[in-house]
Structure formats: C-alpha cells, structure tokens
N, C-alpha and C positions, 0 to 999 in steps of 0.2 A: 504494500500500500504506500503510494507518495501522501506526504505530507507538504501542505504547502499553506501561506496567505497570500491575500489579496491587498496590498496599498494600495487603498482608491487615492483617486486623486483630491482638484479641492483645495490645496493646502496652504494657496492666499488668497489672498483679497481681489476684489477688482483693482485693475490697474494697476498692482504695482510695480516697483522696478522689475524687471527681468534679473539681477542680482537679488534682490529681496526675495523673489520666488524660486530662484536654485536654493538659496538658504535655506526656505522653510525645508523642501524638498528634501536636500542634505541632509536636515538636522533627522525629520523624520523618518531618514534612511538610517541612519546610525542608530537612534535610540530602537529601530526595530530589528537591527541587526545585533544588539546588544542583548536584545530580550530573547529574540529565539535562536539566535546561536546561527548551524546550520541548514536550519530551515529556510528550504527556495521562497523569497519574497517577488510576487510578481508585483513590479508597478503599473498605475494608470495614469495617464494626463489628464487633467481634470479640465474642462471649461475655464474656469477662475484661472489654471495655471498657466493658459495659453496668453500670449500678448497678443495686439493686433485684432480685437474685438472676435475671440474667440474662433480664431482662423490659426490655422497650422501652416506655418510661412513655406513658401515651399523654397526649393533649391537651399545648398547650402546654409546654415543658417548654424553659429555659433555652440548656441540652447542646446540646439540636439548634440552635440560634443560635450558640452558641458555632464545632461543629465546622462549621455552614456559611460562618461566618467565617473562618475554617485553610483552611477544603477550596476557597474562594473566590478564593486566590490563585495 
C-alpha cells in the first residue's frame, strides 16, 4: 500500500509578491516534510498562488524553477 498526502494549494493571499508566495509555499513545504518524514507529498497550485489574475504564464517563467526547487526536496 503507498502512503501519500495531498498539499492543496491556496497558501496566499491575493496578489501578492511572487517572492511572498514561494515563501509561504516553502515554509509549508518544510514544516510538512518535517512532520511526515518520508512520506510522498504531492503539491497543488492553488488559484491564490498563481500571479497574473489566476493564469498560468506560459513559456519560460522563473516560479516554475523556483517551486521545482521546494517541490524537489
């Protein structure tokens, strides 16, 4: 049997920085990687977490390097 959770996303506010919303991301990535050890966390990107009025920018775009660095550990 796998064992896994789900990080929804969600995890700011409207609008804010694009740095202020890896952060939350990050943090929540650590404190859940702290609790369940090696248990697979899948992430989601939330609406809220998207910049650009809830649009997923296309081509190259920093963020997604950013959260695959978080999401990588």
């Amino acid at each position: 049997m796998s064992r896994f959770a789900v990080r929804t996303g969600d995890l700011s506010a409207h609008n804010l920085d694009p740095n202020q919303t890896i952060s939350a991301i990050e943090s929540a990535t650590d404190i859940l990687t702290d609790i369940l050890g090696t248990m697979k966390v899948i992430p989601v990107i939330g609406n809220n977490d998207l910049q650009h009025n809830y649009c997923i920018p296309e081509g190259p775009y920093a963020w997604y390097s950013q959260l695959a660095d978080i999401w990588g550990h």
